[in-house]
C-alpha positions in Angstrom: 133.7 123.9 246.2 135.0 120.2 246.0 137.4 118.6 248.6 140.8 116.7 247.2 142.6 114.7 248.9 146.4 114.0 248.1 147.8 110.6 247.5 151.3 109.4 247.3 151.7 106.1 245.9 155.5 104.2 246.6 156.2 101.1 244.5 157.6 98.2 247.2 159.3 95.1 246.1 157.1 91.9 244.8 158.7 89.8 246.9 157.5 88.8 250.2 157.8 92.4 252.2 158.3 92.2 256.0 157.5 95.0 258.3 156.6 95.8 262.0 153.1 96.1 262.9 151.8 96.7 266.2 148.7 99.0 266.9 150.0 99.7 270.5 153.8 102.0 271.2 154.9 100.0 273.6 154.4 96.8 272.4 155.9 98.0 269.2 159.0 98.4 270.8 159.6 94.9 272.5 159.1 93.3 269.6 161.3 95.3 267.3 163.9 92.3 267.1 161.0 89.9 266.5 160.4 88.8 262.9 157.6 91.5 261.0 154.4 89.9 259.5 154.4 88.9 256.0 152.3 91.7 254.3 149.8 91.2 251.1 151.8 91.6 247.5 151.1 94.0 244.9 151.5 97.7 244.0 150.5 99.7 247.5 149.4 103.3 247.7 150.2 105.4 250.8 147.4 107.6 251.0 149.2 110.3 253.8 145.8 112.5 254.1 142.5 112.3 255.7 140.2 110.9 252.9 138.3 114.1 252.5 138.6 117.9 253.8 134.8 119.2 252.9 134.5 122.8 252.7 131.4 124.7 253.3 129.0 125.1 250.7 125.6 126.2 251.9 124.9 127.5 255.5 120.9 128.1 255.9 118.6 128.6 258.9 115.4 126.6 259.5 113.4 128.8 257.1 116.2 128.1 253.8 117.7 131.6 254.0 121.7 131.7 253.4 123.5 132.6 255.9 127.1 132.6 253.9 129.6 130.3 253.1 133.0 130.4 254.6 136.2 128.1 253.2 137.7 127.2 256.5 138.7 123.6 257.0 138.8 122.0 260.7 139.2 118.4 262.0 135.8 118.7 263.7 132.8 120.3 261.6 131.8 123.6 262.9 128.9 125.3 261.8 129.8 127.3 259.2 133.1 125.2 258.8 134.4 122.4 257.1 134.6 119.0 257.9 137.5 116.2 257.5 136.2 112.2 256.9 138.8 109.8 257.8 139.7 106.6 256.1 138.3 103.5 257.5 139.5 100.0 256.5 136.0 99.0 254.6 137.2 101.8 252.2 138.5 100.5 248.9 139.7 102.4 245.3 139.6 101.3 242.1 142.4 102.1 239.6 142.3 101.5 235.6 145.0 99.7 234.4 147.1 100.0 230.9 145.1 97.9 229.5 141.6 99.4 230.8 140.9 97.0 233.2 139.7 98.2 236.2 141.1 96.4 239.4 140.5 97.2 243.0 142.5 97.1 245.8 142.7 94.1 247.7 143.9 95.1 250.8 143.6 98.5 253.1 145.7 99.9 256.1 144.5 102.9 257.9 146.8 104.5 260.3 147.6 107.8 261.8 143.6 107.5 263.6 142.2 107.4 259.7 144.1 110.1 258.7 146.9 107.9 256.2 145.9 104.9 254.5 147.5 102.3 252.6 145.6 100.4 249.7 147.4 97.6 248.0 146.6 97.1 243.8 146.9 93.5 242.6 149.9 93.1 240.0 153.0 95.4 239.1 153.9 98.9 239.0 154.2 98.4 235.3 150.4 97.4 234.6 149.8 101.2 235.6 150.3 103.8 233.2 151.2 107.3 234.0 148.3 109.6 234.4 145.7 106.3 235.3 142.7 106.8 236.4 141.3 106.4 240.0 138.1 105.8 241.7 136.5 105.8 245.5 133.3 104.2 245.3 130.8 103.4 248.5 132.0 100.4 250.3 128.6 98.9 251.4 126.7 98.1 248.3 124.2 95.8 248.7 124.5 92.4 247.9 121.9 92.2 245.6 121.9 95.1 243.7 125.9 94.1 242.9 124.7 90.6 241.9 122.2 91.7 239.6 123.4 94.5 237.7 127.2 94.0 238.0 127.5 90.3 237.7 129.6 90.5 241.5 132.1 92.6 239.5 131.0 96.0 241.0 131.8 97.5 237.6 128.2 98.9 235.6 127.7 100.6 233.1 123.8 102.5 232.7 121.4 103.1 230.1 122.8 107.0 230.1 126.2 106.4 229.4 126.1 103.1 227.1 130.2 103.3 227.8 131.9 100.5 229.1 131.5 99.4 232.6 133.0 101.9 235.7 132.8 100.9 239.3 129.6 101.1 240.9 128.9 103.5 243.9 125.8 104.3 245.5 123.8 106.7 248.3 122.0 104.6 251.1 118.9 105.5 252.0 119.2 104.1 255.3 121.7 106.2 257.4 121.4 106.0 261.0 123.4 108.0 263.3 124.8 106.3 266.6 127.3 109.1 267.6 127.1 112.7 267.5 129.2 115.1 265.5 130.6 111.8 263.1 131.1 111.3 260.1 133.5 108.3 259.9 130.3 106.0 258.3 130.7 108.5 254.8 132.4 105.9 253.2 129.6 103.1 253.9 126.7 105.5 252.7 128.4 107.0 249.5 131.1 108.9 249.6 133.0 108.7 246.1 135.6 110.7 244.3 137.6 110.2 240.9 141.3 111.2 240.0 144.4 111.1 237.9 147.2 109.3 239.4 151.0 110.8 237.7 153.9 108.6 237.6 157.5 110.2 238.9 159.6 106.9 238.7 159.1 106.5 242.2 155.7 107.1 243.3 152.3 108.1 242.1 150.4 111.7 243.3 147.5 111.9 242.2 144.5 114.0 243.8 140.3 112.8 244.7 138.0 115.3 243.9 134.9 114.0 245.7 131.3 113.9 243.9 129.2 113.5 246.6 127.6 116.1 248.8 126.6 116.7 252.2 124.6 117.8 254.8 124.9 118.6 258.5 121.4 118.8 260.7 121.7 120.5 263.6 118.5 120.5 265.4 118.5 122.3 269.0 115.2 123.2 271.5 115.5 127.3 272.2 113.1 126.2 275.6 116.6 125.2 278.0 113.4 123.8 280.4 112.0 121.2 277.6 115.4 121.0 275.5 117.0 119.1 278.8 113.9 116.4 278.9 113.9 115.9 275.3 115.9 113.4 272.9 116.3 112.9 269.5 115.2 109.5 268.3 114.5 109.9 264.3 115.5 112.0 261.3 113.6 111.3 258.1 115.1 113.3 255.1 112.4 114.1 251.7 113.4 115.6 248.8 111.2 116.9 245.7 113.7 114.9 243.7 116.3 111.9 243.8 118.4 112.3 247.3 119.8 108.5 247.0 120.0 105.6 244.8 121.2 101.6 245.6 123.3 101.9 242.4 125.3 104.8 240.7 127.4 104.8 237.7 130.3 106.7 238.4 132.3 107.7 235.3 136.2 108.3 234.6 135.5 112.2 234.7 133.3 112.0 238.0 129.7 112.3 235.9 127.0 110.2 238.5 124.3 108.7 236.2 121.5 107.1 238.4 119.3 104.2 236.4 116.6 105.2 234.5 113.5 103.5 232.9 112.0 100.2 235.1 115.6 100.0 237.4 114.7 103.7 238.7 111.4 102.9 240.8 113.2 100.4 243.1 116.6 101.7 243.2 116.4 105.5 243.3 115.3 107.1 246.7 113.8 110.5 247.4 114.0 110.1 251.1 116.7 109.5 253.4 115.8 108.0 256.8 117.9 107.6 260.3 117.4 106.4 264.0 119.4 108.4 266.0 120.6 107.4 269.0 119.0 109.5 271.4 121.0 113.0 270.4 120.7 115.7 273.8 118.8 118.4 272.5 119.9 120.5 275.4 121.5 124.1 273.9 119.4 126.3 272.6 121.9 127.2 270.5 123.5 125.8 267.2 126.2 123.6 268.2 127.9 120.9 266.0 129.9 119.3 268.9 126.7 118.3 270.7 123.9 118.3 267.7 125.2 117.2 264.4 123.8 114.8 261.8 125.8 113.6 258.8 124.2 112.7 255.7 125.9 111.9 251.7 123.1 112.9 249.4 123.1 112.8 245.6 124.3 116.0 244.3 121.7 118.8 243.1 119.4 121.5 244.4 116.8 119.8 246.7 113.5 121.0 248.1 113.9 119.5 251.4 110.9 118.3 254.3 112.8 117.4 257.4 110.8 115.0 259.8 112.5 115.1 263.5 111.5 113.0 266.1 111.9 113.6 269.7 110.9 111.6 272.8 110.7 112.7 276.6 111.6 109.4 278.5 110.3 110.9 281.8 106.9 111.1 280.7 107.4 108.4 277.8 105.4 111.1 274.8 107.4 110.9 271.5 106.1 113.4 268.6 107.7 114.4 264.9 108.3 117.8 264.2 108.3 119.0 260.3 110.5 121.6 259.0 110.9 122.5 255.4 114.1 124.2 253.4 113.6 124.7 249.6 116.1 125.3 247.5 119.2 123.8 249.6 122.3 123.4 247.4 124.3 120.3 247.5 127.4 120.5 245.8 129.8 117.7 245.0 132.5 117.6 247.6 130.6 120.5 249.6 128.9 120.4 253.2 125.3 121.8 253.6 124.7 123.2 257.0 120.9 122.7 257.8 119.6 124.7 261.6 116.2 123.5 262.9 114.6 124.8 265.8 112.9 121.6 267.4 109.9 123.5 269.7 106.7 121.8 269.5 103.1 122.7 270.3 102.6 124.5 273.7 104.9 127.8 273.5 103.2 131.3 273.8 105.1 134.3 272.5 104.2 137.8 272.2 104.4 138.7 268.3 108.3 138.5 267.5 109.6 137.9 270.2 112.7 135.9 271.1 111.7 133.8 273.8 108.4 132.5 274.9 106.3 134.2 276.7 106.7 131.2 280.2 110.6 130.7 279.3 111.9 130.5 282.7 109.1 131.1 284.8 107.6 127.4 283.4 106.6 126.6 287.3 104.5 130.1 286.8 102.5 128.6 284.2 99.1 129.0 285.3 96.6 125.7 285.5 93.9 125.8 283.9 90.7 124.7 285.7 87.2 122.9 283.7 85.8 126.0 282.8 89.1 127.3 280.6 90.5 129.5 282.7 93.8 130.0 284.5 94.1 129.6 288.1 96.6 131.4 289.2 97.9 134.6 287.4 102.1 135.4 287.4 103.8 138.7 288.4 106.5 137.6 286.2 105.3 138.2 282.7 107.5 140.4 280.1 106.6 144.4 279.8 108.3 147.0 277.9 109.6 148.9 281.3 111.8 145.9 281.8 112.3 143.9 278.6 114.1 140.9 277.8 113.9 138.1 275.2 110.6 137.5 275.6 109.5 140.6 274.9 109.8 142.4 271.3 109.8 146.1 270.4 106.2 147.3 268.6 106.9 148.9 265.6 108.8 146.9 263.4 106.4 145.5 260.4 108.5 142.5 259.4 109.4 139.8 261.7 113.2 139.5 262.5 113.0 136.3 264.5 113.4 132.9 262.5 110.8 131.5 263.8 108.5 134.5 263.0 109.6 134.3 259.8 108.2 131.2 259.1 104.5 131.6 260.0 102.5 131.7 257.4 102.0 135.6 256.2 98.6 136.9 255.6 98.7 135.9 252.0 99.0 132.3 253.0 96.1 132.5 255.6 93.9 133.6 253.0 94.8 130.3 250.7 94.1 128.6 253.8 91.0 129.4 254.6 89.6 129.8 251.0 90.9 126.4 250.0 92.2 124.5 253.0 88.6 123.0 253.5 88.7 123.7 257.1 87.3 121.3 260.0 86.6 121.9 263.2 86.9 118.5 265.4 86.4 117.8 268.9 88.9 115.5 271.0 91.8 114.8 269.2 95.2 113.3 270.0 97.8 116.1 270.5 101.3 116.8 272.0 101.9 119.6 273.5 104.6 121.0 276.0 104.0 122.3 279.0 106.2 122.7 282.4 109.4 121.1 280.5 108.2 118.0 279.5 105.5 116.5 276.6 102.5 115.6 277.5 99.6 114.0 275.4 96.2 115.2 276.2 93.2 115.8 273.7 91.7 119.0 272.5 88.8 120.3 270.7 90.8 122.7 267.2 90.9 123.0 263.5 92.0 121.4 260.3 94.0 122.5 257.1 94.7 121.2 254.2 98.5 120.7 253.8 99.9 123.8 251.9 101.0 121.8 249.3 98.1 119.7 248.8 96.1 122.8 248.7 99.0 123.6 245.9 98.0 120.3 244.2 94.3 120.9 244.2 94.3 124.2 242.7 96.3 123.1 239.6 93.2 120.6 239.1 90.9 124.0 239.2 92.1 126.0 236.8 95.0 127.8 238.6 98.6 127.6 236.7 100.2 124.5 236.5 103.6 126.3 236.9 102.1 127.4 240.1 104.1 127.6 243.5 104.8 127.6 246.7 106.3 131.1 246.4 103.4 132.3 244.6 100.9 131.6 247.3 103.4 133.5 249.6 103.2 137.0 247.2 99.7 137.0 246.8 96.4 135.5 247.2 93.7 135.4 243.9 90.3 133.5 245.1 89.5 131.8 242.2 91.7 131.1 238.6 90.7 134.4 236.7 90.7 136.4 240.0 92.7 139.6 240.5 96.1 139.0 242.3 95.9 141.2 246.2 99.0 141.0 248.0 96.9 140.6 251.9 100.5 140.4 253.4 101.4 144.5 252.4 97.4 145.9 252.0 95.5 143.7 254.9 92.2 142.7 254.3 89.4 145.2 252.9 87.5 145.4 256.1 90.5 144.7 258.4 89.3 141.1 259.4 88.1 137.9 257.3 85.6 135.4 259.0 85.1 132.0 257.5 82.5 129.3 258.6 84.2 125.2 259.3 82.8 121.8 258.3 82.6 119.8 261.3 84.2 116.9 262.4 87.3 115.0 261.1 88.7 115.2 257.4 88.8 111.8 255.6 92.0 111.8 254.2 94.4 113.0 257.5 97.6 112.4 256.1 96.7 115.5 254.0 95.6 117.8 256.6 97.3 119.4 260.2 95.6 120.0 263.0 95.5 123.3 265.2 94.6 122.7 268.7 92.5 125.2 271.0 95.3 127.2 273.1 93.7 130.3 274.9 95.3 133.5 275.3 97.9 134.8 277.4 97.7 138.3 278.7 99.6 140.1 281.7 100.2 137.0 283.7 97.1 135.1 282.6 96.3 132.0 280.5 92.6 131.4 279.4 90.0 133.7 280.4 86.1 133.5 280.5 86.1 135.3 277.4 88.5 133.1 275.6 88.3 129.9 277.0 91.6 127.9 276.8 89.4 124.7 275.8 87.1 126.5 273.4 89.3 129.2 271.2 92.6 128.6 269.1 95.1 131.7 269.0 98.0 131.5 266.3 100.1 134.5 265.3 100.4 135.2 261.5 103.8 136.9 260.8 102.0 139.7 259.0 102.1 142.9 261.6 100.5 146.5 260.8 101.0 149.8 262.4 100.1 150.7 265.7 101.2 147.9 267.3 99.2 145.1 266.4 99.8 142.0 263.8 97.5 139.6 262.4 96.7 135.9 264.4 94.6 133.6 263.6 91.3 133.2 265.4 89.2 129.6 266.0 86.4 128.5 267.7 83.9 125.6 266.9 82.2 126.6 263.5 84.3 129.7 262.3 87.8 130.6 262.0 88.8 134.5 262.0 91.7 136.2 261.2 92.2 139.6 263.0 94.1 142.5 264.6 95.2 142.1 267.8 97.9 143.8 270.2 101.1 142.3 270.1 101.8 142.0 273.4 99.0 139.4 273.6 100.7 135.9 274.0 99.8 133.3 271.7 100.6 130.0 269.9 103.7 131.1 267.2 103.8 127.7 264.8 104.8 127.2 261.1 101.7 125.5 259.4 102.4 122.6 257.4 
């Protein structure tokens, strides 16, 4: 859907016009006998509105699924709801006149806390024909980009088009967010519309239909006893394809064209970054009052990788969490609601389950002493005569949880461990949480290959180059001429699948994730002489079989395993990368 806003235009006098102004009540009414300020001449339009009412257009979760869209408008976004933007006074339109000059307003008013404006045209009411065309265009181009492809005219005109020149807009790539649940910077990182403005005799009316898009990030921390400690501090925003752009042609009938050929490499953007302003990350719950992130993105359907940073100022440990959404739809003039779950390294879960295994009983958390092995063993721990959210029911084959929903299935695993060149690596740098706060430590674990560099490897082997991400979900084929298996519905032939490491550390990093060593945890327990918390990595897959047990991943120095085990077993529960 797109968002319009509704503009009355009233032709005042040429002469000098005289009103009252005052920005406080009071003082407006001991000075009503003074003499009014002079105000700027020219043709004005009262703009009685807020600038844009988005709708919804795209609700999805943390693992891309739609949730629904709903059409319902508020003052303050809601997730799930729509979102007004306010006129600022950096916020400027341009309007075509009779003779197909494009002329921009000169002077802006906002009033009514951004809800009307006023823009003032240079010249008279009669260089403006009936029906003229209107444009809102970005009001922070940069500097250099207007110099050199608009001549300081902010009018372009791009290879695609070849028309004659329209005002120039733009997406920033660079959108930092300093107060929650805002979106009053729109018009700085690229909010534009076009209309029609119609003549009466009196006034023009004319209506902005927007051709920007949206997004709202709402990140939140399901662990109350980590999401109180934790802050957000960055949001860095990747796309598969163009997401922003320093310069945009935007066209009389609200076409974007972005620049092509040499122009593109520099000025087009396929990630959107943001400091963020230390965000509260305490609800574990989706809450746009206290979690909200506004981005304008370029318009299109965008494979999205969302990089969140949090920090815990107590114990001074920052770390990125990644989250990917393919497929999110951006429609011009629409909002995209985006969830994300921010829970890092550390969290134990039985196998579907709501809650983490320790949520609420962190003080319970057994330590563990130089031999692997819990010290102390909890009374606490979830069972089915008394369950709650941390424990899940055993018979249910697909996951219902989000977060279960986004391990890798048993199709995936199998990519992984054929072609994910694992490494098994001793001492390595990881965050973790643990008692409600981050903490870095080092641990012995495993490396991966990236799933999509293992994606980009196989179409260098023989394996389609229409390949996807998809397709590695739905089945797994171990070499290009192989038979498709679907693991995730059949299991493996003998009911496990062992696979010998490489050791030490991969070359290239920046293509590879790294697993560390976790233990078990089982009736109250954490680590065990058996399964050393130092020396064995436990990662649940979110493929489950009959009989109460699901697939996890198994490590240890020199071989990785994947196997059955009982879901009630508690273990690491962690999208791969």
């Amino acid at each position: 859907m797109t968002f319009k806003t509704y503009i009355k235009a009233l032709w005042l006098l040429l002469a000098v016009g005289v009103f009252s102004a005052c920005s406080d009540n009071d003082m407006a009414t001991q000075n009503e006998d003074k003499k009014p300020a002079q105000e700027v001449k020219g043709v004005q339009f009262v703009i009685e509105s807020p600038k844009a009412s988005a709708k919804v257009g795209y609700v999805a979760d943390e693992d891309g699924a739609l949730l629904g869209a709903r059409t319902r408008t508020t003052i303050s976004h809601t997730f799930g709801g729509g979102a007004d933007v306010l006129w600022t006074n950096t916020d400027k339109i341009w309007v075509k006149d009779k003779n197909g000059t494009w002329q921009q307003s000169i002077a802006t008013v906002v009033t009514s806390g951004g809800k009307h404006a006023t823009f003032t045209l240079p010249g008279n009411m009669s260089d403006y024909n009936d029906n003229c065309s209107v444009s809102l265009v970005s009001s922070d181009i940069k500097s250099s980009v207007l110099s050199t492809y608009t001549s300081n005219t902010g009018l372009y005109t791009s290879a695609a088009s070849g028309t004659n020149p329209t005002p120039a807009t733009g997406i920033a790539n660079i959108q930092n967010q300093t107060d929650v649940n805002k979106f009053d910077k729109a018009g700085q990182w690229g909010d534009c519309a076009v209309g029609k403005a119609r003549h009466n005799g009196t006034k023009f009316s004319l209506s902005l239909e927007h051709k920007a898009a949206y997004l709202c990030v709402l990140p939140r921390c399901e662990n109350p006893a980590l999401g109180r400690n934790i802050k957000l501090t960055h949001i860095k925003i990747e796309s598969d394809n163009v997401i922003a752009s320093d310069l945009i042609e935007l066209q009389e009938d609200g076409t974007l064209n972005l620049p092509t050929a040499a122009a593109a490499s520099s000025l087009n953007h396929k990630t959107i970054t943001a400091s963020v302003n230390n965000f509260p990350l305490n609800t574990d719950v989706t809450n746009a009052a206290t979690n909200a992130c506004y981005f304008v993105v370029y318009p299109g359907t965008h494979n999205l990788t969302i990089r969140y940073t949090i920090k815990d100022y107590d114990t001074n440990v920052e770390t990125t969490l990644t989250k990917k959404v393919n497929n999110v739809v951006c429609n011009a003039g629409s909002i995209a609601d985006i969830t994300a779950n921010i829970m890092p390294l550390g969290f134990y879960y039985i196998w579907d389950a709501r809650r983490d295994y320790w949520d609420g009983i962190e003080s319970e958390i057994p330590v563990i002493d130089s031999d692997g092995v819990g010290t102390t063993v909890s009374s606490n721990y979830p069972r089915a005569e008394s369950p709650d959210a941390r424990w899940s029911e055993q018979t249910h084959l697909q996951p219902q949880t989000t977060l279960f929903k986004n391990l890798p299935n048993l199709n995936e695993m199998m990519w992984y461990f054929y072609h994910g060149d694992p490494h098994f690596s001793y001492d390595q740098d990881v965050v973790i949480a643990n008692r409600g706060h981050l903490h870095k430590t080092t641990a012995h674990g495993v490396w991966f290959r990236k799933k999509s560099v293992i994606l980009a490897y196989l179409k260098t082997i023989g394996y389609p180059s229409t390949m996807t991400e998809e397709d590695m979900k739905q089945a797994f084929w171990e070499t290009p001429s192989s038979p498709h298996r679907d693991y995730h519905t059949l299991g493996p032939v003998y009911g496990y699948f062992h696979w010998s490491t490489d050791p030490g550390v991969p070359t290239n990093q920046d293509d590879y994730f790294f697993l560390p060593t976790s233990g078990l945890s089982d009736e109250g327990s954490l680590g065990s002489y058996s399964y050393p918390y130092h020396q064995f990595g436990f990662y649940w897959t979110s493929t489950a079989i009959e009989s109460g047990k699901a697939f996890m991943l198994r490590f240890s120095d020199g071989h990785i395993d994947l196997e059955q085990q009982s879901r009630v077993q508690a273990c690491y529960a962690y999208p791969f990368e």
